[in-house]
N, C-alpha and C positions, 0 to 999 in steps of 0.2 A: 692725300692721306685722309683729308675728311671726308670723302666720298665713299672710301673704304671703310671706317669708322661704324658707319649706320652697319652695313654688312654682320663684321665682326660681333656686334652686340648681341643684334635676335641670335648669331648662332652658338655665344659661349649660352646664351638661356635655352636655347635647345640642346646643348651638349650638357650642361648643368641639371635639365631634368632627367635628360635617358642615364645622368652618372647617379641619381637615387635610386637604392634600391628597394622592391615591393616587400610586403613582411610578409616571412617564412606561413608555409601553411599552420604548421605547428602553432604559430604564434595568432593564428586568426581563431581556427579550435580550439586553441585553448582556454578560452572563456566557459566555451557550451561544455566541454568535457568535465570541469569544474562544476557547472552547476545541473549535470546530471549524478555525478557521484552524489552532492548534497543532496540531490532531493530524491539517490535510493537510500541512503542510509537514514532520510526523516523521515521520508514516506511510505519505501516500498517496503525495506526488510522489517520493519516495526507491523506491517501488518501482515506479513509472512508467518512473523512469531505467535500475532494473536492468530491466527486460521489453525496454525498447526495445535496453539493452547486447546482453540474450542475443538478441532476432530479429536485431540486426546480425551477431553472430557469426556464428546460423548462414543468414543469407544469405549471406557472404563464406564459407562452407566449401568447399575445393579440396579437389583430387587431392594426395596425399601427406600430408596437415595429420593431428594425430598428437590424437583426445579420448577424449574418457571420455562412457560411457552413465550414465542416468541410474541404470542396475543395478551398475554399479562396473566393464562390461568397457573392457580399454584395446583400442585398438584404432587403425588407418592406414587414411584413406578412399581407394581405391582405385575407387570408381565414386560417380556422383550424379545421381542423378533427382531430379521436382521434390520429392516428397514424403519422398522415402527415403534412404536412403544404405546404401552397402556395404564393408563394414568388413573388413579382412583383420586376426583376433584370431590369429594362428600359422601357420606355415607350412602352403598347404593349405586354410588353413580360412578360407571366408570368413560374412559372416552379414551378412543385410540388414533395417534398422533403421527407425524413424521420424527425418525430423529433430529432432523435438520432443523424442526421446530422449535426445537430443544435450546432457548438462549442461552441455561447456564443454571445451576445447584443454587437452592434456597440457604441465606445463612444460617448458622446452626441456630442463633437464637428466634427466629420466625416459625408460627403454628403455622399448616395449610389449614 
């Protein structure tokens, strides 16, 4: 019986580990599926919203609307084609831009 004994042992621990079972896939992705949701809803659609804000802006850009380039000039659009715009920066001086260049409208209370 004790010769038998050693035997029995190693094989209920071999039998003891093939009886656990591995964790589900679900349960392995499910960490990373989690922290892609978080970080589209912190990071992707937040800047989704701003891209769409600034193409709205500068499609609605008129005659007389008062922005700022992306270079820090202030400047009153005085002409607008599809791709450009033309900016009077001082009396006299005018300079013709991309719209793309176009950061974003001067607050109401700032002079160019």
């Amino acid at each position: 019986m004790l010769g038998t004994l050693p035997m029995l042992i190693p094989g209920t621990v071999v039998l003891a580990l093939q009886s656990t079972s591995e964790p589900s896939t679900l349960s392995l992705f499910l960490p990373l599926i989690v922290i892609m949701v978080i970080f589209y809803f912190l990071m992707i659609l937040p800047a989704q919203r701003r891209q769409k804000k600034v193409a709205q802006m500068l499609k609605d850009l008129k005659n007389g609307d008062k922005v700022i380039t992306n270079g820090g000039i202030h400047g009153t659009i005085v002409g607008l084609e599809d791709g450009s715009v033309q900016l009077r920066i001082a009396e006299q001086v005018k300079i013709k831009v991309s719209r793309s260049a176009i950061s974003g409208l001067q607050p109401e209370g700032k002079e160019s």
